[in-house]
mmCIF file of the N, C-alpha and C atoms, coordinates in Angstrom:
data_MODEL
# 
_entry.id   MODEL 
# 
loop_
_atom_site.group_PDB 
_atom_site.id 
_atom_site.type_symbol 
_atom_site.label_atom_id 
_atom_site.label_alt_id 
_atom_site.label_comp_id 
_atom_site.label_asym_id 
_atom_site.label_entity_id 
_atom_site.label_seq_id 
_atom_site.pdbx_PDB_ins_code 
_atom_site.Cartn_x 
_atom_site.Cartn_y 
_atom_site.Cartn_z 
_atom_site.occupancy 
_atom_site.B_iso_or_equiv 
_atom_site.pdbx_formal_charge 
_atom_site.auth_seq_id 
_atom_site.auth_comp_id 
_atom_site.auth_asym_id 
_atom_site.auth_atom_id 
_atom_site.pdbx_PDB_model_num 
ATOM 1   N N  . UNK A 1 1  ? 72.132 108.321 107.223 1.00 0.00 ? 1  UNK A N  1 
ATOM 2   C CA . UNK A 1 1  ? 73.053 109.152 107.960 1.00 0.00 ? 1  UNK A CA 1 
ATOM 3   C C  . UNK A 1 1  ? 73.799 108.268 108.961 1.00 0.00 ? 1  UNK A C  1 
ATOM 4   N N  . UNK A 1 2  ? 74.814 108.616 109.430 1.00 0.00 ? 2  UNK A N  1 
ATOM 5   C CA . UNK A 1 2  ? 75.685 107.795 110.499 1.00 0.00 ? 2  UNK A CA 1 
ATOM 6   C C  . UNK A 1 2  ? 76.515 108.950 111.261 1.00 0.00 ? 2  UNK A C  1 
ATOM 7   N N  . UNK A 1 3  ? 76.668 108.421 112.480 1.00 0.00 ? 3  UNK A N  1 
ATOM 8   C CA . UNK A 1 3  ? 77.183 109.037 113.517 1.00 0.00 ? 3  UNK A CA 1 
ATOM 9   C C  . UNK A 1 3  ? 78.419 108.770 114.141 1.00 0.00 ? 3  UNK A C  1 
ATOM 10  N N  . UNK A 1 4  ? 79.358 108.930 114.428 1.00 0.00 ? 4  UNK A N  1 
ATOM 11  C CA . UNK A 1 4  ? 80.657 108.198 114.837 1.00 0.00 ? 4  UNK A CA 1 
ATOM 12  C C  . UNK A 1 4  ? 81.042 108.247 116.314 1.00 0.00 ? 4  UNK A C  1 
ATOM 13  N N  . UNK A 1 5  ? 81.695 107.395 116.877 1.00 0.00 ? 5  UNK A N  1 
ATOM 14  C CA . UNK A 1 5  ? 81.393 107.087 118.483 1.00 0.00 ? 5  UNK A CA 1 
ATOM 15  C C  . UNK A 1 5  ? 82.929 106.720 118.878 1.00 0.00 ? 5  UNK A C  1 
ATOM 16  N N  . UNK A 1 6  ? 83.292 106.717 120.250 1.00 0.00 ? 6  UNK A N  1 
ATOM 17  C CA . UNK A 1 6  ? 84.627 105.679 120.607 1.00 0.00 ? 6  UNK A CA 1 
ATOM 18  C C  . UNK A 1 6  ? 83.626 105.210 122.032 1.00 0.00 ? 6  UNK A C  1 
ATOM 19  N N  . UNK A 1 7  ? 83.981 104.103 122.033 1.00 0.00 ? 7  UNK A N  1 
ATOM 20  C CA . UNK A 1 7  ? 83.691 103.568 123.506 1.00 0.00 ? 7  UNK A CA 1 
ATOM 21  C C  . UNK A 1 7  ? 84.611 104.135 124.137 1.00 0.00 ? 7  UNK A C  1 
ATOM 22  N N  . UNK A 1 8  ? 84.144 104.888 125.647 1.00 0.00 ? 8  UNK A N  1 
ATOM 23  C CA . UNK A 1 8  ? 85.157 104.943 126.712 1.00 0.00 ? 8  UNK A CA 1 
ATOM 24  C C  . UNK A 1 8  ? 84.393 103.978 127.789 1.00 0.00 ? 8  UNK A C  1 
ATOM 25  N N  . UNK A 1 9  ? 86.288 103.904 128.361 1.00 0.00 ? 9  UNK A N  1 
ATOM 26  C CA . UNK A 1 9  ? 86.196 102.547 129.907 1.00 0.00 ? 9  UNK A CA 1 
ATOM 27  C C  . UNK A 1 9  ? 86.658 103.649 130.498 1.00 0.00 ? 9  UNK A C  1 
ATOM 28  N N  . UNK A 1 10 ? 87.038 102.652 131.938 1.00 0.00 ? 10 UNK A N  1 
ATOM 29  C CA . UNK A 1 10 ? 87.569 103.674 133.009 1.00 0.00 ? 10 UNK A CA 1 
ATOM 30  C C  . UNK A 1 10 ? 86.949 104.536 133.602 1.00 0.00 ? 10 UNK A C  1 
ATOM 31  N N  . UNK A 1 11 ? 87.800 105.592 134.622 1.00 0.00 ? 11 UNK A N  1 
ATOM 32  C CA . UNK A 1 11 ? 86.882 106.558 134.840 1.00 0.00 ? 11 UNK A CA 1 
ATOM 33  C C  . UNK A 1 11 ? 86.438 107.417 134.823 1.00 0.00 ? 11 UNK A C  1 
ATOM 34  N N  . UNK A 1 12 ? 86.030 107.815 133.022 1.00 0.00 ? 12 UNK A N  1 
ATOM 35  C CA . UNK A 1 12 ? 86.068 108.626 132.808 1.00 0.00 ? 12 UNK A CA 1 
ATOM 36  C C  . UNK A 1 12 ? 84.560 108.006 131.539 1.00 0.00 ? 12 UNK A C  1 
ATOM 37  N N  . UNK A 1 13 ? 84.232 106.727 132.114 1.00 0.00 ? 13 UNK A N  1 
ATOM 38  C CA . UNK A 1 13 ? 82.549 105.747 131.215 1.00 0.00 ? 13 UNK A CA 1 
ATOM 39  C C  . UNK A 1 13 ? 81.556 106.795 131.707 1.00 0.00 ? 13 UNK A C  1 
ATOM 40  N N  . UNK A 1 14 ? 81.681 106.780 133.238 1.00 0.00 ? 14 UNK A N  1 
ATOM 41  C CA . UNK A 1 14 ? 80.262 107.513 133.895 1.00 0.00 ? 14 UNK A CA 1 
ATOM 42  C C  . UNK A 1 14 ? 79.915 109.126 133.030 1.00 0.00 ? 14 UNK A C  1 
ATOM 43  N N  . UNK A 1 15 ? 80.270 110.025 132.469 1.00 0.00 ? 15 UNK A N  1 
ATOM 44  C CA . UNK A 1 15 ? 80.655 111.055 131.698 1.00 0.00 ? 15 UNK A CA 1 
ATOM 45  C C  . UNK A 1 15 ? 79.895 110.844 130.675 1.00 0.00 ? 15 UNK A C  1 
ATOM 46  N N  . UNK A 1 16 ? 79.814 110.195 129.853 1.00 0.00 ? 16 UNK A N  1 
ATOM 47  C CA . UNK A 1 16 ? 79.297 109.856 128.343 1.00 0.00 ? 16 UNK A CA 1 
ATOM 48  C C  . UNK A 1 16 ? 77.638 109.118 128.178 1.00 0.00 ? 16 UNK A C  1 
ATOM 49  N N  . UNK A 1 17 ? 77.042 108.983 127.998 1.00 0.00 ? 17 UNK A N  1 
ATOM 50  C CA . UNK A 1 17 ? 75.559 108.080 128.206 1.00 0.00 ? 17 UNK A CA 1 
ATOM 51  C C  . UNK A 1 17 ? 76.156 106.844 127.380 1.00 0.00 ? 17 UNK A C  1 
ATOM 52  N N  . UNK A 1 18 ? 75.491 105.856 128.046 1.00 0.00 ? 18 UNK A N  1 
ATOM 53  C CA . UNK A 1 18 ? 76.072 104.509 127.320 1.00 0.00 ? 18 UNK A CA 1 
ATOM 54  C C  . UNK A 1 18 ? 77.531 104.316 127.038 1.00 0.00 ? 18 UNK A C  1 
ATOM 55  N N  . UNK A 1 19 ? 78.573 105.192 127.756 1.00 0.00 ? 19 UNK A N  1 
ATOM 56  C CA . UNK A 1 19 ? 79.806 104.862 127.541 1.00 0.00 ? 19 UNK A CA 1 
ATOM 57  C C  . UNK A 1 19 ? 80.349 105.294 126.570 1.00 0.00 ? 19 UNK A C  1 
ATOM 58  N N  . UNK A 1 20 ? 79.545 105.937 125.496 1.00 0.00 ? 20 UNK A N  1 
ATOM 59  C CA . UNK A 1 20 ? 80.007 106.245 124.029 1.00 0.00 ? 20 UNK A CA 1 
ATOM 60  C C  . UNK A 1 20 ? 80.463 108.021 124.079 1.00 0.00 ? 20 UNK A C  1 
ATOM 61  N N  . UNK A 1 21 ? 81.528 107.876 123.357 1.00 0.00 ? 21 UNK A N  1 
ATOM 62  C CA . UNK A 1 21 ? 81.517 109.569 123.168 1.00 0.00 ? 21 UNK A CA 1 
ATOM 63  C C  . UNK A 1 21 ? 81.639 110.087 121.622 1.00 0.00 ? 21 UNK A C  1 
ATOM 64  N N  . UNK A 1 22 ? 80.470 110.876 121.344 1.00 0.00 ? 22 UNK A N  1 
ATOM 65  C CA . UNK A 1 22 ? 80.526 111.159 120.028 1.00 0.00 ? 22 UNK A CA 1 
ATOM 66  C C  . UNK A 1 22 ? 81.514 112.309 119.454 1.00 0.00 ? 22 UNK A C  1 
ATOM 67  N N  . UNK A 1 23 ? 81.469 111.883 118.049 1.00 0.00 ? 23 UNK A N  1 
ATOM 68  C CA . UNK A 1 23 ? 82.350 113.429 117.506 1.00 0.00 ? 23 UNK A CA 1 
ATOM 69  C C  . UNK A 1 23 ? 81.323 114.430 117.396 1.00 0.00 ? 23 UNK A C  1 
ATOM 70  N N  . UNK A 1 24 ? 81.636 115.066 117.965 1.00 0.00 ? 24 UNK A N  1 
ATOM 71  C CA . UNK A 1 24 ? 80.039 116.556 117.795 1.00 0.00 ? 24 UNK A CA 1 
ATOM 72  C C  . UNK A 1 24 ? 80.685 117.470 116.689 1.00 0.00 ? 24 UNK A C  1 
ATOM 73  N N  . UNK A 1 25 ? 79.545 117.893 115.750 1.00 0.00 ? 25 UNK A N  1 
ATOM 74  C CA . UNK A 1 25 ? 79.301 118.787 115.637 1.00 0.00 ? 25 UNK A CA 1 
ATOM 75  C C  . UNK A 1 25 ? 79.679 120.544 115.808 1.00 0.00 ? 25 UNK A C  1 
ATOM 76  N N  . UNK A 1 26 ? 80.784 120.995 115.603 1.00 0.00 ? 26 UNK A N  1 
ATOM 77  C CA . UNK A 1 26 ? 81.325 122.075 116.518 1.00 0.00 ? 26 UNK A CA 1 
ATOM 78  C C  . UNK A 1 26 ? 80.111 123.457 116.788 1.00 0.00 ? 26 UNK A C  1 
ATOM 79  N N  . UNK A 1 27 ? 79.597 123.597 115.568 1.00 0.00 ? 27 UNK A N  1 
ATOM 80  C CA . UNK A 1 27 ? 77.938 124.248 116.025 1.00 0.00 ? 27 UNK A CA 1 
ATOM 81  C C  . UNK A 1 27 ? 77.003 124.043 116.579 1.00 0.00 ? 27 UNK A C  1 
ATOM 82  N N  . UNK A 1 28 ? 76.642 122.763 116.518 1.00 0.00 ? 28 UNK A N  1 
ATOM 83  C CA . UNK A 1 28 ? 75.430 122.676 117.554 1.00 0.00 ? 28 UNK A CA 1 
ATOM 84  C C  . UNK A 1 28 ? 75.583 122.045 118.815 1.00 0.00 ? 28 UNK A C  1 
ATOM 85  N N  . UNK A 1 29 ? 76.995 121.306 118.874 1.00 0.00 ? 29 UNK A N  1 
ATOM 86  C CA . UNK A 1 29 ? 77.519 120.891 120.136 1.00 0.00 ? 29 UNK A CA 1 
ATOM 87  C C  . UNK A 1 29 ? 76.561 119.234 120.211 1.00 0.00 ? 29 UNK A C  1 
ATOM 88  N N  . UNK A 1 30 ? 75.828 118.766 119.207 1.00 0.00 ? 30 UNK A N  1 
ATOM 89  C CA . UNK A 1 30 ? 75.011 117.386 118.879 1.00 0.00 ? 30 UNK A CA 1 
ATOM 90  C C  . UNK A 1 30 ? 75.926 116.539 118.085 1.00 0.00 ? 30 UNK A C  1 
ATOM 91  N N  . UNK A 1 31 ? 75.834 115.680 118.373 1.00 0.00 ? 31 UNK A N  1 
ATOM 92  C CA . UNK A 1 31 ? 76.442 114.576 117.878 1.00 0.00 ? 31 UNK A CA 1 
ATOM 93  C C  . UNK A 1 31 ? 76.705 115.112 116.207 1.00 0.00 ? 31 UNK A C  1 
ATOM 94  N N  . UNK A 1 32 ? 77.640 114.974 115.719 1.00 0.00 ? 32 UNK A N  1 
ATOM 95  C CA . UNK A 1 32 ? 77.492 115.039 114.154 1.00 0.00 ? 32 UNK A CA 1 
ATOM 96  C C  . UNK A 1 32 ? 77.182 113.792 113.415 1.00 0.00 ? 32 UNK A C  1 
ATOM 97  N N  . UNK A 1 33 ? 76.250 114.278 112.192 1.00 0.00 ? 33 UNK A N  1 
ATOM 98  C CA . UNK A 1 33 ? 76.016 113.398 111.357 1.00 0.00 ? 33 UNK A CA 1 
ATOM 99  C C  . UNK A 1 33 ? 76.666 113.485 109.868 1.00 0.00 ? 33 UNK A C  1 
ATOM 100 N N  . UNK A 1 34 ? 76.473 112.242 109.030 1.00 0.00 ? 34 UNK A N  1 
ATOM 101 C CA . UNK A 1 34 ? 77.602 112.165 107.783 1.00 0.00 ? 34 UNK A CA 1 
ATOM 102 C C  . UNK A 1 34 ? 76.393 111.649 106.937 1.00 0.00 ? 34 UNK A C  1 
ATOM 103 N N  . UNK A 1 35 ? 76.646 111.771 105.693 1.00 0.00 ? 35 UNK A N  1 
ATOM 104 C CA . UNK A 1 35 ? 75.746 110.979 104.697 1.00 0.00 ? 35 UNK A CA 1 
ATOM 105 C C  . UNK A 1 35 ? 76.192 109.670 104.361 1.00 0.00 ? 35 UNK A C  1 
ATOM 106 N N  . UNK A 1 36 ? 77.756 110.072 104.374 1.00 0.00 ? 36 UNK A N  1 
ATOM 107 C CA . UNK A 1 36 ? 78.063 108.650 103.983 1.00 0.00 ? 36 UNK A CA 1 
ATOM 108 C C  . UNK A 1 36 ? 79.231 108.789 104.909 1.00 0.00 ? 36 UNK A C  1 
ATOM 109 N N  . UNK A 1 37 ? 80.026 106.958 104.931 1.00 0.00 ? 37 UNK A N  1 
ATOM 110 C CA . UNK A 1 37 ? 81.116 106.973 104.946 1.00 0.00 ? 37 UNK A CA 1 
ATOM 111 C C  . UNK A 1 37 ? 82.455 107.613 104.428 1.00 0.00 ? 37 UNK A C  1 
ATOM 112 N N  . UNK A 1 38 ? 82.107 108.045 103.055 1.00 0.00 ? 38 UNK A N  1 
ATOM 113 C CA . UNK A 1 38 ? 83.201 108.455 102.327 1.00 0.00 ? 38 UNK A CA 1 
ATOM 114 C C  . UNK A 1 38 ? 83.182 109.705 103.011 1.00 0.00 ? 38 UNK A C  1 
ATOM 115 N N  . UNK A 1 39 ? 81.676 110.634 102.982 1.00 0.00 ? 39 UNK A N  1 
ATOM 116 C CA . UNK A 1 39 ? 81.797 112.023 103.301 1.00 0.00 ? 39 UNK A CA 1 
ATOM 117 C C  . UNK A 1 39 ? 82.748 112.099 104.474 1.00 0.00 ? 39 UNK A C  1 
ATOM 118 N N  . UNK A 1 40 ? 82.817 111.149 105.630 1.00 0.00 ? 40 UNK A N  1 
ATOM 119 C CA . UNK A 1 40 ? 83.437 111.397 106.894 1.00 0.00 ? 40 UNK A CA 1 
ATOM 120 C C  . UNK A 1 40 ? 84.963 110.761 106.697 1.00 0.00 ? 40 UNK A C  1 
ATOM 121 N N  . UNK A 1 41 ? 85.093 110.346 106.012 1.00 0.00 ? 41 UNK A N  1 
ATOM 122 C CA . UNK A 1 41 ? 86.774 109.584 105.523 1.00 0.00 ? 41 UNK A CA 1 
ATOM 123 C C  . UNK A 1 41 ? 87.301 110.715 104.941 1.00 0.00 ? 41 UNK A C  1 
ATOM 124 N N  . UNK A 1 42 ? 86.685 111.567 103.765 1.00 0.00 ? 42 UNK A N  1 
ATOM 125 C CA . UNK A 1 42 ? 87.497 112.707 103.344 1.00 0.00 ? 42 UNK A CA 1 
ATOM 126 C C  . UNK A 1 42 ? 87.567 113.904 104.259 1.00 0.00 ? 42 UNK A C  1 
ATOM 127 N N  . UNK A 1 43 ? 86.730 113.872 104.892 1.00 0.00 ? 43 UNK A N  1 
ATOM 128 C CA . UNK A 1 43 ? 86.681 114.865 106.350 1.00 0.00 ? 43 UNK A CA 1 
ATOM 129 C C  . UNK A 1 43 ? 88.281 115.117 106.947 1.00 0.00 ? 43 UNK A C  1 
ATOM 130 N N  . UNK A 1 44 ? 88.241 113.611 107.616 1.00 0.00 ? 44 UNK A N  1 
ATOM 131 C CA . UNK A 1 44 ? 89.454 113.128 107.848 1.00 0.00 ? 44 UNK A CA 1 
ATOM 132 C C  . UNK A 1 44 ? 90.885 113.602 107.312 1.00 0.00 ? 44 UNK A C  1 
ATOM 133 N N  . UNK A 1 45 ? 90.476 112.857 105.847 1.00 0.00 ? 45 UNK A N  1 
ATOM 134 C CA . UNK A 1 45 ? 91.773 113.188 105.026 1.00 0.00 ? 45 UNK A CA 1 
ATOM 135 C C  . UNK A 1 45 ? 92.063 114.709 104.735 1.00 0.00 ? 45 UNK A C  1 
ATOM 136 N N  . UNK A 1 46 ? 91.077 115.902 104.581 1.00 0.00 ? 46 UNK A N  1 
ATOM 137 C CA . UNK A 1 46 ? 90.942 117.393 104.519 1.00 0.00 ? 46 UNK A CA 1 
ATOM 138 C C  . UNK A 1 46 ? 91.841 117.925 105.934 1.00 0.00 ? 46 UNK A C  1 
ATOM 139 N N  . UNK A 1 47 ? 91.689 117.070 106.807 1.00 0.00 ? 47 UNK A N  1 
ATOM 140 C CA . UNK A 1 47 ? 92.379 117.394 108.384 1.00 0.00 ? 47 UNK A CA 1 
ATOM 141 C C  . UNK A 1 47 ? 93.364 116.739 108.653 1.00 0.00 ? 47 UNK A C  1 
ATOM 142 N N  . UNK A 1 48 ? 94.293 116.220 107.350 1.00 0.00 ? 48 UNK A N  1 
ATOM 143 C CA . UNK A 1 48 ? 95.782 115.594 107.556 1.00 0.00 ? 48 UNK A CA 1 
ATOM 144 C C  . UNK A 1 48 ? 95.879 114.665 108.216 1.00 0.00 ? 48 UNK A C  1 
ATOM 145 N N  . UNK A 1 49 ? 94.817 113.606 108.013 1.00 0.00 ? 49 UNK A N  1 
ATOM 146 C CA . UNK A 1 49 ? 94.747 112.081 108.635 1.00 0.00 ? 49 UNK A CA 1 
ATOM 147 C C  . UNK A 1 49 ? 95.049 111.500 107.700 1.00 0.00 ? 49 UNK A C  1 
ATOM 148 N N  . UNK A 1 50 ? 95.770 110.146 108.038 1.00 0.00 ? 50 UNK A N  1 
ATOM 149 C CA . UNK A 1 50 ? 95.967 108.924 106.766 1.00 0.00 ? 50 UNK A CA 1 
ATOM 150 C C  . UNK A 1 50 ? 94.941 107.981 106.932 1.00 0.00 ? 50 UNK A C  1 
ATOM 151 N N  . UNK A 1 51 ? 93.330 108.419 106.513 1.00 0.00 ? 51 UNK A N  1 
ATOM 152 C CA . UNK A 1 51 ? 92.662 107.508 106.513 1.00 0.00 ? 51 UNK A CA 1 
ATOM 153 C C  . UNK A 1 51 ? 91.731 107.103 105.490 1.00 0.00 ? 51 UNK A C  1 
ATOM 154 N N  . UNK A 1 52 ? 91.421 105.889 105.251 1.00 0.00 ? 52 UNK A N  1 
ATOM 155 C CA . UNK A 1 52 ? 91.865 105.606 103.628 1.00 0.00 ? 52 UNK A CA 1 
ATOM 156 C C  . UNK A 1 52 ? 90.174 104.922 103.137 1.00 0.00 ? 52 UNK A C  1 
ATOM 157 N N  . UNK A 1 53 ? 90.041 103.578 104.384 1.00 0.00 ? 53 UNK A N  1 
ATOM 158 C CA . UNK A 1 53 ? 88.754 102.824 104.356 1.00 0.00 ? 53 UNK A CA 1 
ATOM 159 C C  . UNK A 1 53 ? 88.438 103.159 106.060 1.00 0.00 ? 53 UNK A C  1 
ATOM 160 N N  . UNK A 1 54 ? 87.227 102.396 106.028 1.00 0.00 ? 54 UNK A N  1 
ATOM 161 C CA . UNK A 1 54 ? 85.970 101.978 107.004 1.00 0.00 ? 54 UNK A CA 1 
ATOM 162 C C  . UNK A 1 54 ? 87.067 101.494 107.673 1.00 0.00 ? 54 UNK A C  1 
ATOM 163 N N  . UNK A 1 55 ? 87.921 100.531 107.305 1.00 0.00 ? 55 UNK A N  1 
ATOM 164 C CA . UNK A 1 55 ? 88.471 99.745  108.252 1.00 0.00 ? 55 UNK A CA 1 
ATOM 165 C C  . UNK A 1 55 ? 89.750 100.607 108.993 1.00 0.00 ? 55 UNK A C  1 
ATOM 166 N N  . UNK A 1 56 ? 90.440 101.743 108.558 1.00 0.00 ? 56 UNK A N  1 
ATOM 167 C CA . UNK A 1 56 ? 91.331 102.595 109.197 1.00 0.00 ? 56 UNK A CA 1 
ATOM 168 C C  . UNK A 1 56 ? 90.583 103.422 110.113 1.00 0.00 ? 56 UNK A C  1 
ATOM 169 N N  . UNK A 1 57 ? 88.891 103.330 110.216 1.00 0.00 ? 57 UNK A N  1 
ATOM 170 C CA . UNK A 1 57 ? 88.526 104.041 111.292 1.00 0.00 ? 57 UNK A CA 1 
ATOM 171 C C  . UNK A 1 57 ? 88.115 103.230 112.092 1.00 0.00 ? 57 UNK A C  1 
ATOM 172 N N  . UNK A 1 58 ? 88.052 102.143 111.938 1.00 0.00 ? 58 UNK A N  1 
ATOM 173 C CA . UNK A 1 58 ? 87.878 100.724 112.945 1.00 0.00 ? 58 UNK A CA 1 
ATOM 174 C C  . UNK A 1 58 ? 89.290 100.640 113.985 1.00 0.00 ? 58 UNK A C  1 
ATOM 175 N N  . UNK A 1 59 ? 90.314 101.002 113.213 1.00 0.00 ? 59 UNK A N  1 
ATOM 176 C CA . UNK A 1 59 ? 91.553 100.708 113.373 1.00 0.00 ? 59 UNK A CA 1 
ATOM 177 C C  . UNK A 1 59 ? 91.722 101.990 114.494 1.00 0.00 ? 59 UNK A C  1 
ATOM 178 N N  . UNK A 1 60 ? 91.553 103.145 114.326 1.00 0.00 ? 60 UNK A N  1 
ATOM 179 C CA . UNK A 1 60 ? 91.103 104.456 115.155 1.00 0.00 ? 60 UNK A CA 1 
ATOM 180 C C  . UNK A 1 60 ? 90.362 104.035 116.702 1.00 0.00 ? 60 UNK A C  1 
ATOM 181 N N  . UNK A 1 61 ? 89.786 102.858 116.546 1.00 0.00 ? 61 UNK A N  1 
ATOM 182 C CA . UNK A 1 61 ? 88.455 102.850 117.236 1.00 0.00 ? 61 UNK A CA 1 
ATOM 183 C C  . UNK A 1 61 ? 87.455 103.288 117.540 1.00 0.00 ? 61 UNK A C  1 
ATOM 184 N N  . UNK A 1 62 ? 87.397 104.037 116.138 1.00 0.00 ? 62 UNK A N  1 
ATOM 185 C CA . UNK A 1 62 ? 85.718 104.845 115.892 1.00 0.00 ? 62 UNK A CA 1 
ATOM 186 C C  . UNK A 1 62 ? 84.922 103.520 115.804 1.00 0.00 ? 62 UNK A C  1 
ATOM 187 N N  . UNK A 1 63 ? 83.384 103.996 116.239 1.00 0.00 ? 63 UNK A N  1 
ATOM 188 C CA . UNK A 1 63 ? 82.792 103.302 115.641 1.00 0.00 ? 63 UNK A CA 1 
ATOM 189 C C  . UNK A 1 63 ? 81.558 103.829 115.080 1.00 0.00 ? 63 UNK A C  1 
ATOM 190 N N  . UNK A 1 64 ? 81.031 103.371 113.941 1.00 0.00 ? 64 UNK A N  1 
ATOM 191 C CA . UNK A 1 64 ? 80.218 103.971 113.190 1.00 0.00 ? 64 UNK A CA 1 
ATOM 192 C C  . UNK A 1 64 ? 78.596 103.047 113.396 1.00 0.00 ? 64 UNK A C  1 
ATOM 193 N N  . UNK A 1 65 ? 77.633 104.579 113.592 1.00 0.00 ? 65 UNK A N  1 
ATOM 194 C CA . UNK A 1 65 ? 75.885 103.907 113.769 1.00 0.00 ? 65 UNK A CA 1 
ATOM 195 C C  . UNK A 1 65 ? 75.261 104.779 112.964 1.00 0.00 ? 65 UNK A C  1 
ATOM 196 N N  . UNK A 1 66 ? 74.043 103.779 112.178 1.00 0.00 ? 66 UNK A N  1 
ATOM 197 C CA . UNK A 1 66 ? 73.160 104.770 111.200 1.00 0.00 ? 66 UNK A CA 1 
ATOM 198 C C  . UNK A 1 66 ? 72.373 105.046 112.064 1.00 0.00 ? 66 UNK A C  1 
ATOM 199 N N  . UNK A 1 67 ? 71.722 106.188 111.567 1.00 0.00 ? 67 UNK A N  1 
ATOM 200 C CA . UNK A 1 67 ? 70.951 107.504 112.370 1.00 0.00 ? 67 UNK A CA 1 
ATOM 201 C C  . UNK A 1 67 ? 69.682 107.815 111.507 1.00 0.00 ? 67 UNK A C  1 
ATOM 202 N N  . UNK A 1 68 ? 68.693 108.375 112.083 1.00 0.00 ? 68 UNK A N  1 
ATOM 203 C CA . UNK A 1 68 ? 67.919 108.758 111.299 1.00 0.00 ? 68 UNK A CA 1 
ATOM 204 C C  . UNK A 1 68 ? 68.212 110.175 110.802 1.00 0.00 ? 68 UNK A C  1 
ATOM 205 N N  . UNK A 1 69 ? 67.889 110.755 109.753 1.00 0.00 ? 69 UNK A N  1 
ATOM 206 C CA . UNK A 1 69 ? 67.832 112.381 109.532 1.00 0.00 ? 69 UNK A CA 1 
ATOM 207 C C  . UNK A 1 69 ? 67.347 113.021 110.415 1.00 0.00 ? 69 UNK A C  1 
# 
């Protein structure tokens, strides 16, 4: 599973634990999790993003961490 993150700076770091702010989940308000990369790339693309690879969400400045189930 993997989780997707943006680093925030500024002042608006203190807000987030570790600086990171996740994409949640809109039901449980928890971090969301993906099975795969692809699952969260077509996510994307279902919501009228042009995003294609791993590396267009690098490019986003997501960043992606595996998770346990």
């Amino acid at each position: 599973m993997i989780q997707v993150f943006r680093n925030v700076v500024g002042k608006h770091k203190d807000k987030f634990p570790d600086g990171r702010e996740y994409l949640l989940d809109t039901d449980t308000k928890e971090p969301a999790k993906f099975e795969s990369v692809e699952v969260l790339i077509n996510l994307f693309k279902f919501n009228g993003h042009d995003i294609e690879t791993k590396e267009d969400l690098i490019k986003w400045g997501l960043n992606l961490e595996t998770v346990d189930e």
